[in-house]
C-alpha positions, 0 to 999 in steps of 0.5 A, a space after each residue: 513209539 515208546 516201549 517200556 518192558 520190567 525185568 527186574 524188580 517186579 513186584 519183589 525187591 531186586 534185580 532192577 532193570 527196566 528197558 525202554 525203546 525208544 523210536 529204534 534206541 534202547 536204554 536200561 535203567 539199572 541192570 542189577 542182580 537178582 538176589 534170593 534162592 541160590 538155584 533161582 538166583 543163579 537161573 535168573 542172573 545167568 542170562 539176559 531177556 534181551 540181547 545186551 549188543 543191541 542196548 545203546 546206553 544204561 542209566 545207572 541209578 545207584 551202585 548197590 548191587 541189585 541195581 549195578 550187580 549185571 553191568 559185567 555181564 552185560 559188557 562181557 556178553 556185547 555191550 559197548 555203549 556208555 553207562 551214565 551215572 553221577 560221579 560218586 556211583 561210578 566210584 562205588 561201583 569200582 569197588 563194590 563190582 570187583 568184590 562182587 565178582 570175587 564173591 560169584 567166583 567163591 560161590 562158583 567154587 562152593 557149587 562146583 566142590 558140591 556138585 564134585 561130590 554128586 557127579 555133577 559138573 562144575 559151574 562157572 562164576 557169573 563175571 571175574 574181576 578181569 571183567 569189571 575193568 573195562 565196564 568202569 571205562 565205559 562210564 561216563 559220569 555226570 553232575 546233579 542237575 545236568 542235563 546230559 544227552 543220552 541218546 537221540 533226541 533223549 536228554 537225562 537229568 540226574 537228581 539226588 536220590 537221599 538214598 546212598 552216596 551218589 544215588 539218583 532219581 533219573 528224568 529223561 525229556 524225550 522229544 517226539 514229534 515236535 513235543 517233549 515226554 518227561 519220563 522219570 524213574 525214582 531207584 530207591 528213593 531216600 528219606 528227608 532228615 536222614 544224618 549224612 546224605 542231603 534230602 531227595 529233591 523234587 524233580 517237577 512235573 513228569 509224564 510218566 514215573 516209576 517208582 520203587 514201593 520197597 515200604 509202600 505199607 510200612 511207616 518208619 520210627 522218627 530218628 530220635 526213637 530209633 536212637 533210643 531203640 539203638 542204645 537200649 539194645 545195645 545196653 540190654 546186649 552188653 549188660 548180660 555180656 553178650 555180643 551185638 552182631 549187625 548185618 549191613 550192607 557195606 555202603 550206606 547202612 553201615 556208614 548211617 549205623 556208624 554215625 549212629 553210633 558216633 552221636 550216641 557215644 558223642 552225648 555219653 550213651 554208649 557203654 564201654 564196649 569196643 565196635 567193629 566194622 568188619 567189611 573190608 568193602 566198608 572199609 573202601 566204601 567209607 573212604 569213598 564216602 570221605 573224597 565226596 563231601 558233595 553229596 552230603 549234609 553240610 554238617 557232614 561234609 563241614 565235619 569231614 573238611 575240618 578232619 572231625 570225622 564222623 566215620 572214625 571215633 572212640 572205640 570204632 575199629 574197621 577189620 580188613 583182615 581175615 585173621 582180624 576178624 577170625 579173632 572177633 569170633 574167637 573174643 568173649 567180651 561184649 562188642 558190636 560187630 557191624 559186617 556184610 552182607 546186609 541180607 545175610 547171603 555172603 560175606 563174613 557176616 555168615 561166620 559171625 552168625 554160625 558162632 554167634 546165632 546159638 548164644 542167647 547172650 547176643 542179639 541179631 541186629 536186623 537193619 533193612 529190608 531182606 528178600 523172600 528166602 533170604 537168610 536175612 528174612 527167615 531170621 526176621 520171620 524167628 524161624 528156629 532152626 536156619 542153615 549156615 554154610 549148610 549145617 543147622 544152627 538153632 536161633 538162640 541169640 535175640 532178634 531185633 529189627 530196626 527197620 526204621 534205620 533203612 535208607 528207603 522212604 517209607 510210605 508216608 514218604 513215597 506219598 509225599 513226593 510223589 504227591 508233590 508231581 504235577 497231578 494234570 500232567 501225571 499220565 502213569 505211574 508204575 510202581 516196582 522195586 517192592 513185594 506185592 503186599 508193600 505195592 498194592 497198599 501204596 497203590 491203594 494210598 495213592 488212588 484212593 487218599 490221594 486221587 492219582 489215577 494209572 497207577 500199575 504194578 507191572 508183571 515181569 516181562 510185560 511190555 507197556 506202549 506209549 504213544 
């Protein structure tokens, strides 16, 4: 028999994880961290809704965090199976885990100094770095396009997502009863004729799919207008003498924003102005990106070879240090900033806003999608007034979003590959990893433009049968 329960990722954008039991085996697919109000976040990423000792393997489809982020604690708290991914996530998720346990222990030291001043008692952080290291040693990595057992009687083929750098669409053929279900799960999902990594692939025919909807009812700019877009912000910003401050996620927006900009300055539309990438993780994730050539477009990894490299050109300066990046804060002169946390909850972006975010010379550059109650979100949404470090600030800069630069296809995009899957072997589909409004207009396209049937959105926690 063939279970399959969501805790993760149903019907909002994070903290993806689905288990599938299989005749007595249990898998995860991803085991991210949810992201979102602090109290709800810290609730929901404190405990497991299953037990991690009795999960055989994980199958790891990226190394963004809400999709790696609980890896730690699903290794502290019992599990000693092995945890598939290609080689390039198990790299990424080195460094991105270990910061992320860095940022849980200074934000279990904010709550704790907090909770000191009401009498309440201390917090602890959610993983340490002590606990990252032997999940690294419990990976085992594996080729695009290899098949590779997992389980009894359950093979995994990884294929390249387009998403980020290792990123993996993720096809189980599991043998039952003298026949073979092919059951696939997408992660996030890239776009075609995106600058770096390679297109997504096909997988072929599937029984069963869950797909992620982040933009299920969204469509995407063509490239050559989000260039257009980028430049004349960047122009408009610089031209009143005010800074550009961009929040991205330290491993794939930041790297696709860097090539950006290196193609506008390469054909002389850029004006003089110094660049930043202040993310010390960026600075790692990029050099990962450099030892993976694999991964990428040919005339990326033929760029990188030849040591023409697109991630360090011109005025690009990447900023590890703390008193580097204070001085960019201190700094009047127009500049672009590239910092993390892409959805605004961490990290040095946080300072870059609290000085910048009250200047009507500066624009806030949004380049991705942002959960429900992030900071992120409500600076998309121009709320006037939002919190920083838990003081008000009024939003004075300029808001810009740019979505047509997110990694995530877009409708028309999702459509079309699924679209492309053998429809009469096509027995379900669940769509996840998306808002509610996003799933049911992808939902409806794919039912009733394109006459695929059994299309779900599942409930958290719901189990699915399939026999």
């Amino acid at each position: 028999m063939l279970t399959i329960r969501f805790h993760g990722a149903v019907q909002t954008v994070t903290g993806s994880c689905h288990l599938l039991e299989i005749d007595g085996t249990s898998l995860l697919l991803d085991c991210g961290l949810f992201q979102g109000r602090r109290a709800e976040s810290m609730e929901r990423n404190s405990t497991f809704p299953f037990d991690p000792a009795g999960i055989d393997a994980v199958l790891l489809s990226h190394a963004h965090i809400d999709h790696s982020g609980k890896l730690p604690m699903l290794v502290r708290l019992g599990f000693a199976g092995t945890i598939f991914s290609t080689h390039a996530t198990r790299d990424l998720a080195n460094i991105m885990l270990l910061d992320s346990a860095h940022i849980q222990e200074k934000d279990a030291e904010f709550v704790t100094k907090k909770n000191a001043k009401q009498g309440l008692p201390p917090v602890e952080s959610l993983y340490r770095p002590a606990d990252v290291l032997p999940t690294i040693e419990q990976f085992q990595t594996v080729g695009y396009r290899r098949r590779v057992l997992v389980a009894p009687g359950v093979h995994a083929t990884f294929f390249d997502a387009g998403h980020i750098l290792g990123s993996a669409q993720i096809v189980l053929d599991i043998a039952r009863n003298g026949s073979s279900l092919r059951l696939a799960f997408t992660g996030d999902l890239g776009r075609p004729n995106r600058p770096i990594i390679r297109d997504p692939d096909d997988i072929g025919a599937v029984d069963i799919l869950i797909s992620e909807g982040t933009y299920g009812g969204r469509t995407h700019l063509d490239p050559m207008s989000t260039l257009d877009r980028l430049e004349d912000i960047i122009k408009r910003t610089a031209a009143r003498s005010g800074k550009v401050i961009v929040p991205a996620f330290s491993v794939g927006r930041t790297q696709e924003l860097v090539y950006d900009l290196h193609m506008l300055q390469k054909e002389g539309r850029l004006p003089d102005i110094p660049l930043y990438v202040d993310s010390p993780l960026s600075v790692n994730a990029t050099e990962v990106y450099r030892i993976h050539p694999e991964c990428m477009d040919p005339d990326v990894s033929d760029a990188i070879m030849t040591r023409n490299d697109p991630f360090g050109f011109g005025k690009l300066r990447y900023i590890s240090s703390v008193e580097d990046s204070k001085a960019l804060n201190d700094a009047r002169e127009p500049m672009l900033i590239i910092s993390a946390s892409g959805m605004c909850e961490a990290g040095r972006i946080l300072h870059h806003l609290a000085n910048s975010i009250e200047n009507p010379r500066n624009t806030i550059l949004i380049t991705g999608f942002n959960a429900p109650h992030t900071l992120g979100r409500k600076l998309v949404e121009k709320e006037p007034v939002v919190k920083i470090f838990g003081e008000d600030y009024k939003v004075r800069a300029e808001i810009e979003v740019l979505n047509s630069l997110s990694a995530h296809a877009d409708r028309n995009e999702l459509v079309q590959h699924i679209s492309r899957l053998d429809r009469e072997r096509l027995r379900q589909v669940f769509l996840v990893h998306g808002d509610p409004d996003q799933l049911d207009k992808l939902r409806a396209t794919l039912t009733t433009e394109n006459g695929i049937e059994n299309v779900v959105i599942p409930e958290d926690d719901r189990v699915w049968t399939l026999e």
